[in-house]
C-alpha positions in Angstrom: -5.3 -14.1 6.7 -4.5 -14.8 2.8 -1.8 -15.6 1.1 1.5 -12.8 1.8 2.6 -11.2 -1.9 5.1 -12.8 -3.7 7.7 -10.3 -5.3 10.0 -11.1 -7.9 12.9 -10.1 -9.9 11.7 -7.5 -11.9 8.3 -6.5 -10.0 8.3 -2.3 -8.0 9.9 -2.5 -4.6 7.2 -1.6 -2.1 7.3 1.9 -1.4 7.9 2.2 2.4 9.0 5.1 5.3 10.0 3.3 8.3 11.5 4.6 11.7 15.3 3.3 12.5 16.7 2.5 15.9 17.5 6.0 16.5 14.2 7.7 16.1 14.6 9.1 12.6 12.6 7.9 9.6 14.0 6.4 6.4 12.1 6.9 3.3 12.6 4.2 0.2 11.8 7.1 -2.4 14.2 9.4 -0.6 17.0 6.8 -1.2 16.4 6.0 -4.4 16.2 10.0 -5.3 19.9 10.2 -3.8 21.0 7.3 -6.1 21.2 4.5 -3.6 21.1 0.9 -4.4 18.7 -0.2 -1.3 19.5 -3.7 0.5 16.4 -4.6 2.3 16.9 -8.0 4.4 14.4 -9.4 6.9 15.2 -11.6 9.4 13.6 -13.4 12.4 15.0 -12.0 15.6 18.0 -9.7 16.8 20.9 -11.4 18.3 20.2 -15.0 17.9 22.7 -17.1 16.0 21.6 -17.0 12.7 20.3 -13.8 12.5 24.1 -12.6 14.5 25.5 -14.3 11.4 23.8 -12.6 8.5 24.1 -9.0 10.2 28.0 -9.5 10.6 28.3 -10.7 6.9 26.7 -7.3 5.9 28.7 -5.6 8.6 31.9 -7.0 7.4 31.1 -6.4 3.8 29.7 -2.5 4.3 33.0 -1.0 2.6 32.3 -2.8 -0.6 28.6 -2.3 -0.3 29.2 1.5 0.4 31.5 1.7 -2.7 28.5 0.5 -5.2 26.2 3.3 -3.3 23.7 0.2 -1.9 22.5 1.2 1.7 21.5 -1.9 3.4 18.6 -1.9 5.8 17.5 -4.8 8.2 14.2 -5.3 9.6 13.1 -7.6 12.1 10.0 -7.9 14.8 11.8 -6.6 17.3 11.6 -3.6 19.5 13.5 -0.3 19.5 15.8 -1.2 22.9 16.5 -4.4 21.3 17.6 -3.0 17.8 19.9 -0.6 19.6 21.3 -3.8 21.6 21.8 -6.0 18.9 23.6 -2.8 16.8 26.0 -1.5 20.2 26.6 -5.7 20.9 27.8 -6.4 17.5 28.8 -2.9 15.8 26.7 -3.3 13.1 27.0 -0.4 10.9 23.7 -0.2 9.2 19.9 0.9 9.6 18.0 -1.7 11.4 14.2 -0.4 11.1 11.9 -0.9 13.6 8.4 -2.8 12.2 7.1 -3.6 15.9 3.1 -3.6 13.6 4.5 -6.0 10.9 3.7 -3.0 7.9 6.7 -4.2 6.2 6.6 -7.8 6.6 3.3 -7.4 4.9 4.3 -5.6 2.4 7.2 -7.2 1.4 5.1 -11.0 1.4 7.8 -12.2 4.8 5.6 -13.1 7.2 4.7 -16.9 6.4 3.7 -20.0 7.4 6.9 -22.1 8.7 7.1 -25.5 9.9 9.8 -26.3 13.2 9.6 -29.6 15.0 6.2 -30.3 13.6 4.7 -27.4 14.8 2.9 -24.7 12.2 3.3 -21.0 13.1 3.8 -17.5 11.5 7.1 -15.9 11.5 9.4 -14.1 9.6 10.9 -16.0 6.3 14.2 -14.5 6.5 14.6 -12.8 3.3 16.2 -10.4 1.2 15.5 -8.0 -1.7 18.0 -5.4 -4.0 16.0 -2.7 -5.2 18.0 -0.6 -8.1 17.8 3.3 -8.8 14.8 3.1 -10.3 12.2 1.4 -7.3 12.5 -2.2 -9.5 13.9 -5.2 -7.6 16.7 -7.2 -8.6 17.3 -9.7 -6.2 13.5 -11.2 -4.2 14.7 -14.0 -2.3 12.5 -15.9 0.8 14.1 -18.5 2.7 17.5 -17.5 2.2 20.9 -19.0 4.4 22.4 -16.7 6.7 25.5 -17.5 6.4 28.1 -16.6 3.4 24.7 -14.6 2.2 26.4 -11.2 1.2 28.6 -13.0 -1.8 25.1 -15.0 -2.9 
């Protein structure tokens, strides 16, 4: 395995069509036709404390999210059950896509190298990335804090 892609500020958002929790597909390029602002934040597993964290801060901030016309979409590992778990335990009320194959992760450059207690392993670098109107990101962020991430 070589080195995951980079993006950064100014680079085109990988185009993607993923499945969400409910079966249905959401396609980047369909957003971005409807003039949506596209959240896309990775993050290492549904409903530990961290990852509990940074979904409630989008969950409590959807209304002002909403009102700029940004859909935010979450992507983890995990499987479709435990999507639909995580989203009925903490009433998250946003997509969380289902990238069981790690497509996305690939894509996106969030499946890394990380370093806990002295072991080395592959995981997900939780990370975020705003892509505007126009398939261009904005925001490209790896390693970000869950907590008080929204206002960052």
């Amino acid at each position: 395995m070589g080195s995951p892609v980079t993006l950064e500020i100014g680079d085109d958002a990988p185009q993607f069509t993923a499945e969400e929790t409910n079966g249905e597909h959401i396609s980047l390029e369909t957003l971005l036709a409807e003039g949506k602002r596209v959240v896309v934040y990775f993050y290492p597993k549904d409903s530990t404390p961290g990852c509990t964290v940074q979904a409630c801060d989008f969950r409590d901030n959807m209304e002002r999210l909403v009102a700029d016309d940004v859909v935010v979409l979450g992507v983890s590992k995990d499987s479709q059950k435990s999507h639909a778990n995580f989203i009925a335990k903490q009433n998250l009320n946003f997509h969380l896509l289902l990238d069981t194959e790690g497509v996305l992760l690939e894509q996106f450059g969030v499946w890394r190298e990380k370093k806990n207690y002295g072991k080395t392993y592959f995981g997900i670098s939780r990370s975020t990335f705003v892509i505007e109107t126009d398939g261009t990101l904005s925001y490209a962020k790896y390693g970000v804090k869950a907590k008080g991430h929204v206002d960052r």
